[in-house]
N, C-alpha and C positions, 0 to 999 in steps of 0.2 A: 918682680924686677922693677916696676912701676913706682914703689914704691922708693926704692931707693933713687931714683930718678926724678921725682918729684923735688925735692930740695936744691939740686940741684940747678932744673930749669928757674927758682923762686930766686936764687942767688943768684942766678946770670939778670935774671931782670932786674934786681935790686943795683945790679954794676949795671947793669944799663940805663939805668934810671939816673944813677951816682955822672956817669959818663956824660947825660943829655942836660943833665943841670950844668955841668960844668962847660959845655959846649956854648950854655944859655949865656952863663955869665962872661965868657969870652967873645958873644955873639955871632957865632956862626949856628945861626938860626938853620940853615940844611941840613948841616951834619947831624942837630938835636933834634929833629923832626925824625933823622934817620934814624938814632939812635931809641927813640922815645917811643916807633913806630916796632921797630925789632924787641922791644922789651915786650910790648902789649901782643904782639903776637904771638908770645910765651906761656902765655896765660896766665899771667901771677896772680896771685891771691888779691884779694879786691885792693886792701888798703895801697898796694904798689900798684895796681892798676889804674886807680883812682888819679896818682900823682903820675902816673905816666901820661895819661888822658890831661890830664892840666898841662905839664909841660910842652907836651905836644901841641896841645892847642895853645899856648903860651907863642910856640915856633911858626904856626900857619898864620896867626895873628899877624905877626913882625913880617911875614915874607908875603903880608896881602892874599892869602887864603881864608878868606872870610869863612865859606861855606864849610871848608875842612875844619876851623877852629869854631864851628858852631856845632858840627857833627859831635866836636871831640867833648866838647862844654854838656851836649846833649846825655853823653854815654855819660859823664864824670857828674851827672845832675843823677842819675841811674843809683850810681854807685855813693853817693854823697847822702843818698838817703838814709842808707844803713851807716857811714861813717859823718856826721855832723862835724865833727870839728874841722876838719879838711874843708867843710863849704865856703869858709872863710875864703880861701884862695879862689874857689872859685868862682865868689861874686864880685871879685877887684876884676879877674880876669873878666867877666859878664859886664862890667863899668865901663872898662877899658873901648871892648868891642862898643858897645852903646855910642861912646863918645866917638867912636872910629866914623862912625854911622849918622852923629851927627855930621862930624866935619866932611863927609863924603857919601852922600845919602845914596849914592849907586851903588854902594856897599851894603844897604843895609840889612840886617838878616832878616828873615821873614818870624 
């Protein structure tokens, strides 16, 4: 029965995935954190877990959760090993935080 089960849970994270980009780009940083949070917890197969973990840390970024969007940078440096092209994204996002860090050094990640 699992198995038919499987596809399923991959398809709801992928619409959840599809939902927290769009949340992104309207910026309601909350809701995409919620939504980006509820995909990864699905367990999707790496390459959507990879871009969930970015977006998400994309959302803790924007809402001054430094430590959560370094957590997330952390898991998606995990997963990025095995997918290379994806890193792309996530050394803008690595620049981003950097620079965050410059301009407010109380922030900065360890």
């Amino acid at each position: 029965m699992s198995d038919h089960l499987e596809p399923l849970t991959s398809d709801l994270s992928q619409i959840l995935l599809h939902k927290a980009r769009l949340e992104a780009r309207a910026g309601d940083w909350p809701r995409c954190e919620d939504l980006a949070t509820r995909g990864i917890f699905r367990a999707p197969e790496p390459t959507c877990a990879l871009a969930l973990h970015l977006v998400r840390a994309q959302a803790r970024f924007e809402t001054g959760d430094f430590s959560g969007a370094s957590a997330d940078l952390d898991r998606a440096d995990d997963l990025r090993a095995v997918f290379p092209v994806a890193a792309i994204a996530a050394e803008v996002l690595e620049l981003r935080l950097r620079l965050q860090a410059h301009l407010a050094p109380e922030y900065a990640l360890a």
